[in-house]
C-alpha positions, -999 to +999 in steps of 0.1 A: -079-322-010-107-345-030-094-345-064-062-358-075-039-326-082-006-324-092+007-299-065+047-281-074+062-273-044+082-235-052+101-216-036+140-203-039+163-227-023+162-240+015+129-232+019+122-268+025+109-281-007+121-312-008+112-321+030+075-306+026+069-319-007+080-354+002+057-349+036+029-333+017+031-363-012+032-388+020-003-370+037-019-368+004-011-405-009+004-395-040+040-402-056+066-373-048+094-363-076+125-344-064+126-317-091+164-311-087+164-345-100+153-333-130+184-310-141+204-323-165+242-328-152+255-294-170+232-274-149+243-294-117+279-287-123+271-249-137+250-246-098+281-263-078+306-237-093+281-214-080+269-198-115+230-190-117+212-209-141+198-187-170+164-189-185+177-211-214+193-236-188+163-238-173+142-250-208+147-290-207+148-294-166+111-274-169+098-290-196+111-331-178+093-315-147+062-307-167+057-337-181+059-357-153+030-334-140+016-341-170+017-380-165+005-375-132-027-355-140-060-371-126-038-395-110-017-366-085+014-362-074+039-335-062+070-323-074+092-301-061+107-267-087+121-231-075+094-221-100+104-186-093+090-167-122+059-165-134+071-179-174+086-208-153+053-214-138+035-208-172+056-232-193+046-262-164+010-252-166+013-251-202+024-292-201+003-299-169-030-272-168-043-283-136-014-280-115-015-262-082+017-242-067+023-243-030+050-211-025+070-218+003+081-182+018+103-171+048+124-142+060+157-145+043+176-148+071+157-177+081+164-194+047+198-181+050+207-202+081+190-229+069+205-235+035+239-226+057+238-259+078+224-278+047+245-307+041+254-328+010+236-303-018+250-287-048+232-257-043+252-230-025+246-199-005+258-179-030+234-180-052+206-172-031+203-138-036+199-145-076+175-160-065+156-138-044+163-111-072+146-140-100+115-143-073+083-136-087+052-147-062+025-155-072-001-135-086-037-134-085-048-155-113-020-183-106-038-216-088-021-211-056-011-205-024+016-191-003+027-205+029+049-195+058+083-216+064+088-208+097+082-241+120+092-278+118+080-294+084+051-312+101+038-279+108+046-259+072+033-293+054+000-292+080-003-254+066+000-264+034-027-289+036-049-261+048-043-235+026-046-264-006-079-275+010-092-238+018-088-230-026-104-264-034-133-253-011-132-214-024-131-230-061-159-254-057-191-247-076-218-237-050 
């Protein structure tokens, strides 16, 4: 990618957003933000007890994520967010307008085994299937792609970096 893009790594949990997104912020030169660092401690300790957050819990940790992207705009950067519905993704474009989502996607039971031998997180495998029931992909007119978890993180975050460069190039004037 040429220009400096904020890029929000999405996806429901154990799909490898924080690995990719650290990797892809490392290949791009940019910063990287860890978007669960951006919950305030309620929702932490509401997730460990395994209770979804609701759309109102998820108000301030959106709005600290957009304006980070919004600090980071013409400079780039990528932070990682579930960003599972579309108003999620609208309220961060609505702080940061240029930002581009990456949607990491897998089979379930490839996510499932993964979040399963994940170690140290506060997110548990309860909760993902509110989370696959909260997934909305993408749509049309969203700056986006959607890329495949399946494979080590060099190769989703070498995917990534296609996909990202393939809608700069499909955007470009001509």
């Amino acid at each position: 990618m040429s220009t400096p893009h904020v890029v929000v790594v999405m996806g429901v949990s154990g799909t490898g957003k924080t690995t990719v997104g650290a990797l892809l912020a490392a290949r791009l030169g940019v910063p990287y933000a860890e978007g669960d660092d951006f919950h305030p401690p309620a929702n932490i300790a509401k997730m460990s007890a395994g209770v979804p957050l609701d759309d109102e819990d998820r108000r301030p940790w959106l709005d600290a994520i957009g304006a980070w992207a919004h600090e980071r705009a013409g400079h780039g950067g990528v932070v990682s967010s579930s960003a599972l519905k579309r108003a999620y993704r609208d309220r961060l474009r609505a702080a940061a307008p240029g930002v581009v989502f990456v949607h990491l996607t897998g089979d379930r039971s490839l996510i499932e085994e993964r979040l399963a031998h994940r170690q140290g997180h506060f997110m548990p495998t309860t909760l993902l299937d509110s989370q696959f029931a909260a997934l909305q992909p993408l749509e049309a007119d969203e700056r986006g792609v959607a890329v495949d978890v399946s494979g080590s993180p060099e190769e989703i975050t070498a995917r990534a970096l296609n996909a990202l460069g393939e809608l700069e190039r499909s955007a470009a004037p001509r």
